[in-house]
C-alpha positions as CSV (number, residue, x, y, z in Angstrom):
1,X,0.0,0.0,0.0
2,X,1.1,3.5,-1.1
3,X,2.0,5.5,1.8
4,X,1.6,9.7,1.6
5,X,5.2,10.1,3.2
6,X,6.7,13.1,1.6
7,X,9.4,12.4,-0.9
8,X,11.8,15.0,-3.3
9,X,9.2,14.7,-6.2
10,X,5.9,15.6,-3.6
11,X,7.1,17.3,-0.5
12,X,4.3,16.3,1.3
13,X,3.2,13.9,4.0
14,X,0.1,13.1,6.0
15,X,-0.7,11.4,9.1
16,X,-2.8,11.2,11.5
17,X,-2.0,11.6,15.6
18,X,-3.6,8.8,17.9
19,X,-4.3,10.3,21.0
20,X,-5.5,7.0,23.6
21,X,-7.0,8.4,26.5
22,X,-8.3,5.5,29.2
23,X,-9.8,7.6,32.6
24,X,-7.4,10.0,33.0
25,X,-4.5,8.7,30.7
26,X,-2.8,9.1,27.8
27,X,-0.2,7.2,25.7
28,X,2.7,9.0,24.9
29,X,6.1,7.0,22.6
30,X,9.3,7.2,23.6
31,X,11.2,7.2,20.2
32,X,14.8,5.8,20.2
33,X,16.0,9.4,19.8
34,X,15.0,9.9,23.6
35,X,12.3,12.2,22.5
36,X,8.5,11.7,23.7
37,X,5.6,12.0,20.9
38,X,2.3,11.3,20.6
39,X,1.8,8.3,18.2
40,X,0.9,8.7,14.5
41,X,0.8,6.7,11.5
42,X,1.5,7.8,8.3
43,X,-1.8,7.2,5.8
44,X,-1.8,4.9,2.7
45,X,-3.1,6.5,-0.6
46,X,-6.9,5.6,-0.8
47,X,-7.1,4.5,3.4
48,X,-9.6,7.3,5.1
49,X,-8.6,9.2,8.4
50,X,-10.8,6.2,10.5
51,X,-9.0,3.4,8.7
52,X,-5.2,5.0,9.0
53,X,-6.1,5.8,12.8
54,X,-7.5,1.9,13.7
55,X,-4.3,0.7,11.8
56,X,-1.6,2.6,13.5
57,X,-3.2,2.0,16.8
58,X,-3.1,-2.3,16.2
59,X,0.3,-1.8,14.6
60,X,2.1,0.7,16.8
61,X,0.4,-0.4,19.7
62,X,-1.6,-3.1,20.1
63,X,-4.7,-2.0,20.9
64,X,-8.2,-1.6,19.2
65,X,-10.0,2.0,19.6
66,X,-13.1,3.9,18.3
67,X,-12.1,7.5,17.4
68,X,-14.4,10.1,19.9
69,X,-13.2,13.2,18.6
70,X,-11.2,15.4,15.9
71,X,-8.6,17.5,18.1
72,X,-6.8,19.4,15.2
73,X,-4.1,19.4,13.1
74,X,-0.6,20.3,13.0
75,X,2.1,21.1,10.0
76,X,5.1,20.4,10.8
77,X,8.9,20.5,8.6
78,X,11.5,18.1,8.7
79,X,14.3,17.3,6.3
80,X,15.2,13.8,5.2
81,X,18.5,12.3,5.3
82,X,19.1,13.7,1.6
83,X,18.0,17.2,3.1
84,X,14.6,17.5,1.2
85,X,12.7,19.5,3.0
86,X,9.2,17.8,3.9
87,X,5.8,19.5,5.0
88,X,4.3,17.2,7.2
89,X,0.1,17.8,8.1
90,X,-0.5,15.8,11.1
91,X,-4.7,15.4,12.3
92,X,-5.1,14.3,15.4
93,X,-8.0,12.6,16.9
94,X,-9.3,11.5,20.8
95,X,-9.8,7.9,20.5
96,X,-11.0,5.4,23.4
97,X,-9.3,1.7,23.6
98,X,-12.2,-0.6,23.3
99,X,-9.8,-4.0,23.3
100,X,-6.2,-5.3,23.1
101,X,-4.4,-7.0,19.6
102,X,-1.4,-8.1,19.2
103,X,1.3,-5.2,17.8
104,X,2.7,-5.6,14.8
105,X,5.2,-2.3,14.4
106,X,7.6,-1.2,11.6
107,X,11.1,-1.9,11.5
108,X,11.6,1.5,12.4
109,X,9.1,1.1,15.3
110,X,10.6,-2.1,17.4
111,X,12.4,0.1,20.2
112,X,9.6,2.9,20.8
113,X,8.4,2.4,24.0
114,X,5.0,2.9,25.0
115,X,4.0,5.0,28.4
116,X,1.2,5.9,29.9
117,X,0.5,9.1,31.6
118,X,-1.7,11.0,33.5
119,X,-2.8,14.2,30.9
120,X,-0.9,16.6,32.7
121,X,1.9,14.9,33.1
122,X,2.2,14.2,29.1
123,X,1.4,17.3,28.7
124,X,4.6,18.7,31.0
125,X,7.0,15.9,29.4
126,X,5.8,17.4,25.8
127,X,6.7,21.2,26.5
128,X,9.7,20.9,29.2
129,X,10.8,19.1,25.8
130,X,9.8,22.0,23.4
131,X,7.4,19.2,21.9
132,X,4.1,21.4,20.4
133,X,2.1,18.0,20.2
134,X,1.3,19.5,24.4
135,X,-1.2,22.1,22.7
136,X,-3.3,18.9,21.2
137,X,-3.4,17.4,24.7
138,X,-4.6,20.5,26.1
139,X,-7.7,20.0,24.0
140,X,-9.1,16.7,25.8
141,X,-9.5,19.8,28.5
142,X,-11.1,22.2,26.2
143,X,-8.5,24.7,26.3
144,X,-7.5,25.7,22.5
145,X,-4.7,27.9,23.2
């Protein structure tokens, strides 16, 4: 399946950002590069925003969810190794677990960790490391700032 990841001939990817919330926490990754995120998948060509959100949630994590609400998006720019610049749209959604699967991550996915917080606490981990994603978890409380 054809993935929209950005490349030098279309600059451009799109994902979507899985934010799990169970009572009063959330799932945050710890990426090998010592950073914390909030998990996304990257969509296929032809997969809708549901589909690409279910999938990266089995996949990257192992669990099967039921999306509750759109929180936003985000664009972001990175460079690839071979320094093409990429624009990266990220839309997140508030999504519930409803069961457990087995994960079945990317190669470039076996040594993320997963960790749950309490909201505030993800949400202090994201900006004490200059990680924006913290405005998206400040929307499970309302607060669009």
């Amino acid at each position: 399946m054809a993935e929209i990841i950005g490349t030098k001939e279309n600059p451009y990817h799109l994902s979507v950002g899985i934010v799990v919330k169970d009572d009063s926490k959330v799932i945050l990754i710890h990426k090998k590069q010592k950073k914390y995120t909030v998990p996304s998948e990257t969509i296929s060509l032809n997969e809708t925003l549901e589909e690409a959100v279910k999938r990266g949630a089995r996949e990257e994590l192992g669990l099967l969810v039921e999306i509750e609400k759109y929180l936003g998006g985000m664009i972001f720019t990175f460079k690839r190794a071979d320094e093409t610049e990429i624009n990266k749209t990220t839309c997140y959604f508030l999504v519930r677990k409803v069961g457990e699967c087995e994960k079945t991550p990317m190669d470039d996915e076996l040594l993320d960790e997963v960790h749950w917080f309490e909201i505030a606490e993800a949400i202090s981990v994201l900006e004490k490391e200059g990680n924006v994603q913290a405005e998206i978890l400040k929307r499970i409380y309302g607060k669009n700032n």
